[in-house]
N, C-alpha and C positions, 0 to 999 in steps of 0.2 A: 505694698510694693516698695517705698522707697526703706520702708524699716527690713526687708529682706534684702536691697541693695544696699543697704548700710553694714549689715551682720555680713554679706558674701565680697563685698568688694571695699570701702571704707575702714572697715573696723580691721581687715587684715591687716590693708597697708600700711594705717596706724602701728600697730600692732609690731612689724618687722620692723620698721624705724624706730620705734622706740626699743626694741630688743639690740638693735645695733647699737645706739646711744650705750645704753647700758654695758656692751662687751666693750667697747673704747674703753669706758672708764672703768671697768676691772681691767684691761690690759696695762692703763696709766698709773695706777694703784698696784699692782704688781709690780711693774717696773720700778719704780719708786720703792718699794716692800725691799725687792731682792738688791737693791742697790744698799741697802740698811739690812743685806744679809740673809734675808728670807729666802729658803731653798725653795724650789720649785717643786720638790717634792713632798715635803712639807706642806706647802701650799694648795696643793691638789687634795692631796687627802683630807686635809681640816675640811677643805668648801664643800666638798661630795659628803662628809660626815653630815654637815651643817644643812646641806640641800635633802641628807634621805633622813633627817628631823623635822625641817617644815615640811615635806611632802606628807606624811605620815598623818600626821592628824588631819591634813586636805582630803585625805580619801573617805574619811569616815563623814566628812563635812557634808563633800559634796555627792555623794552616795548613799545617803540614810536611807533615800527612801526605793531604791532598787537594789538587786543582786546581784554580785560581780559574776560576772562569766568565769565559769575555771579556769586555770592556770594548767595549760597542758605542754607536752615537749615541744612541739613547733615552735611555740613560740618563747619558751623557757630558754629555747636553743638561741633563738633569735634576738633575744635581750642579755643572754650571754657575748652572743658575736657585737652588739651594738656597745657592751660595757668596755669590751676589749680594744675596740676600734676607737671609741672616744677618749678612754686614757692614754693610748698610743698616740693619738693624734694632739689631745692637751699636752704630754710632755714634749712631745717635738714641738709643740706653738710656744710654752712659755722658756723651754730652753733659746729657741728663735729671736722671743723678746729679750732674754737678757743679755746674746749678743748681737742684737739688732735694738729693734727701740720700738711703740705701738704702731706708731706711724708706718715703718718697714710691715709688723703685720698686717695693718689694717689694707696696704698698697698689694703685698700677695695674696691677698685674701678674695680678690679680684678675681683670681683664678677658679674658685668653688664653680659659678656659672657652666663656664667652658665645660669643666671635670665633670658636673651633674650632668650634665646635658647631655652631655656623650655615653655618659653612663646611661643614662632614662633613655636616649634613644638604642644601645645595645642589649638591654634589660625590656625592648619594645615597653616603657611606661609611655613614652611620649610621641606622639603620632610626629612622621614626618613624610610630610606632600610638600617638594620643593616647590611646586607649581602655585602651593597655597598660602594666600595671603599673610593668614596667620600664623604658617611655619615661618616663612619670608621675615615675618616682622619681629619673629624670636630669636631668629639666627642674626640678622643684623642688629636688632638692639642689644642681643650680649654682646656684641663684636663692639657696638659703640660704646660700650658703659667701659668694659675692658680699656678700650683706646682713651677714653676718658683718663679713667685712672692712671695709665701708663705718662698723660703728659702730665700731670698732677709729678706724678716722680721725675721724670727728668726734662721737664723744663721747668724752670723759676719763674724767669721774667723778670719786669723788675717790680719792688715792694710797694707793695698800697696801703697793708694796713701794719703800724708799726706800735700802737699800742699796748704798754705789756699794765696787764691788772695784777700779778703773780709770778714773781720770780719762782721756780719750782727747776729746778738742770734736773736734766734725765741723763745726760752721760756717763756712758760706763768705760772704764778702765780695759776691758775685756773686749771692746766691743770689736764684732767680725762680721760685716752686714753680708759678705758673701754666704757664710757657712749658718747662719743665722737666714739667711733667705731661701736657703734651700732645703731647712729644716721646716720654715714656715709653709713650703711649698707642696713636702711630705703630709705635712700636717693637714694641709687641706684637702689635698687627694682624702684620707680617710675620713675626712670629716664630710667626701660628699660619697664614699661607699656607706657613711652611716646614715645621712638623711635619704639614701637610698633605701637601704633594710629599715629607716624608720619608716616609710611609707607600707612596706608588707605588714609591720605587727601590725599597724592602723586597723589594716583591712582584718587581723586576727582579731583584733583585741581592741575594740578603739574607745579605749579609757588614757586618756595623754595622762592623769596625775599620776593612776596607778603605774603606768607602764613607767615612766622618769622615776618614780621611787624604787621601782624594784634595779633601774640601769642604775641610780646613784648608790646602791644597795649593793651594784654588784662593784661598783666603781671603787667603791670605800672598803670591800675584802680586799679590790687588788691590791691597790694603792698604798693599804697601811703595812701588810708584807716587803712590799718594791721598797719603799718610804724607809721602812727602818733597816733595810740590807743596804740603800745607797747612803743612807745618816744615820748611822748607829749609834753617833753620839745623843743623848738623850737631850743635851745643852740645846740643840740642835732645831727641838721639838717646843721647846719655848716661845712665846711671843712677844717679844723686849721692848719691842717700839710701836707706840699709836698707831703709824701708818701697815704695819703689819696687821693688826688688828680690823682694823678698818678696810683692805684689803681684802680679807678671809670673812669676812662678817660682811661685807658687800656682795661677794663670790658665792657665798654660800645661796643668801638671800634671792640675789638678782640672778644669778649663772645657772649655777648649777640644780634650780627650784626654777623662778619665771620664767627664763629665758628658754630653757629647755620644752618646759612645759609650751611654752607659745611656739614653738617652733613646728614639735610636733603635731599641734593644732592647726597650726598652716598645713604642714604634711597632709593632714589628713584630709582639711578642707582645700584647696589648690593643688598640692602635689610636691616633690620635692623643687623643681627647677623652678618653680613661683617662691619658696620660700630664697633660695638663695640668690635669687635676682637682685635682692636689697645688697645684696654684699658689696656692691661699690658705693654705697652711699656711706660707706665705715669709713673711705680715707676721706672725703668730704668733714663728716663728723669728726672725725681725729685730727683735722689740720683746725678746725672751728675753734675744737676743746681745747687744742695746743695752741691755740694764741689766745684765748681768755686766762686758761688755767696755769700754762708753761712759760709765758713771756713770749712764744715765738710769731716772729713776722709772716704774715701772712702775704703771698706774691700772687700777679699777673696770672702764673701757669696755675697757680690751686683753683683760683674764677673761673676759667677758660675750663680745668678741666670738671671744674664741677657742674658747670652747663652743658655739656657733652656726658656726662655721666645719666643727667635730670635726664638728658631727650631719648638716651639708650633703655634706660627705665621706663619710660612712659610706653615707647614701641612696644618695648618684648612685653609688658601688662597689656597692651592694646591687643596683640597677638594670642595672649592666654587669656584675654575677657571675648573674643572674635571666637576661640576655641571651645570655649565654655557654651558662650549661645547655640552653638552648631552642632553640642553633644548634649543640651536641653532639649533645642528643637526635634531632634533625630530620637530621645526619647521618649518625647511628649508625641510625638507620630507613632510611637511603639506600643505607647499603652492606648490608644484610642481603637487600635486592633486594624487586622486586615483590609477592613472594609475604608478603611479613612484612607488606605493606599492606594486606593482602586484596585485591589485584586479582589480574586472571588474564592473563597473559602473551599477550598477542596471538596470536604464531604458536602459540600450544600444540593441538595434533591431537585 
């Protein structure tokens, strides 16, 4: 019992927080990258080359001793629509970051909740009984985590923790937090149309390693076409600096291979609007990372709102672990047959 609660509820939640962790700090390493000149297109394409090389020997690992289910159109079509949707939405996030900063992303990125939600409830994935406890407690805790995040951005307060470990400036020359926020904004609308169709191939297909190699597979055709029609200089394609490297080789590793892959594993196990629940715990983590790693002052309003973030998270989990029991219990009455309902079996003599 407690080792099934571990694998169904513990092991996720780990799981999404440490995936978060991880996209902060590709976004900080980028930023940093393209400030020392690394195109964003450039960018894209090296880490999805690099993520459909580690995935690739993962399938043969962990599949030795079963046989992959064919590869048919439905779902051929549907890891096409997912490759398209995820590069469209990575080049509107990191153009975002480079005239905004992680922190700007990680604060719109808030929005994914809202976006899936409405989707999963237009798409009927996600039951909604305003009367019920457990809708109640989804719909309000997005709304708190959001509100969380919102006074995180603008309120400060005044400074508590003024410690710098790492001078590191993220300032850019370019920067446009308006046009940069509204890029980030686009960006996550399709990033919650794709953990939406990530949820369907699930139900086609549901091998998360194979299915991410074949989207960073399709990611890496688009990418290196787009990639060299917008940098045709060759110069361009080079990697000149440590932090570029490190950036791309982080991305690859962690992004565009783990992160992916864990994500779609939540998908498949929770559903899409559990996996992006975690998304406001990113500016929490982004303001942490940015006062250890950047020098920046940490204030009143980032506490304030990372408490309000905690309690918004806990609700709408409370709501999808309440949801969970209630479409156990309902199919554990379903296989014990007619007779555990108290009806009587039609043909009975």
């Amino acid at each position: 019992m407690a080792r099934r609660y571990g694998y169904k509820e513990v092991l996720p939640c780990t799981a999404m927080v440490a995936v978060e962790c991880s996209n902060v700090v590709i976004n900080i390493l980028f930023k940093a990258a393209s400030l020392k000149g690394l195109s964003y297109y450039v960018f894209i394409a090296y880490s999805h080359v690099l993520g459909t090389l580690v995935c690739l020997p993962l399938i043969f690992l962990f599949n030795r001793q079963t046989a992959l289910p064919p590869l048919k159109f439905p779902l051929i079509s549907r890891i096409c629509l997912l490759a398209i949707l995820g590069y469209s939405g990575t080049i509107c996030s990191y153009r975002g970051i480079e005239l905004g900063s992680p922190t700007l992303a990680s604060a719109i990125s808030n929005l994914i909740p809202a976006f899936t939600f409405l989707l999963a409830v237009f798409f009927r994935m996600e039951k909604v009984a305003f009367r019920s406890p457990s809708t109640q407690a989804k719909i309000i805790g997005t709304i708190i985590s959001i509100s969380g995040a919102l006074v995180i951005v603008f309120y400060k307060g005044p400074k508590i923790i003024s410690s710098v470990l790492l001078q590191w400036p993220l300032g850019s020359s370019q920067s446009n937090w308006i046009v940069g926020g509204l890029l980030e904004a686009v960006a996550y609308l399709l990033y919650s149309f794709w953990y939406i169709i990530q949820s369907q191939v699930m139900k086609i297909y549901p091998e998360e390693i194979v299915v991410i190699f074949f989207c960073n597979l399709s990611v890496t055709l688009i990418s290196l076409p787009v990639g060299l029609l917008a940098e045709p200089n060759l110069s361009s394609w080079r990697l000149t600096t440590s932090i570029a490297d490190v950036a791309v080789l982080y991305s690859g590793l962690f992004g565009s291979s783990f992160g992916n892959v864990v994500h779609i594993w939540g998908v498949r196990l929770k559903g899409p609007v559990f996996v992006v629940l975690f998304k406001p715990t990113s500016i929490v983590i982004a303001d942490v990372m940015s006062a250890i790693f950047l020098g920046e002052k940490v204030y009143l309003g980032s506490a304030i709102g990372a408490v309000i973030i905690t309690a918004g998270l806990y609700a709408a989990l409370w709501g999808k672990a309440k949801e969970q029991e209630m479409t156990d219990d309902d199919s554990g009455l379903s296989t014990l047959g007619p007779l555990s309902r108290g009806t009587v079996p039609l043909l009975q003599s």
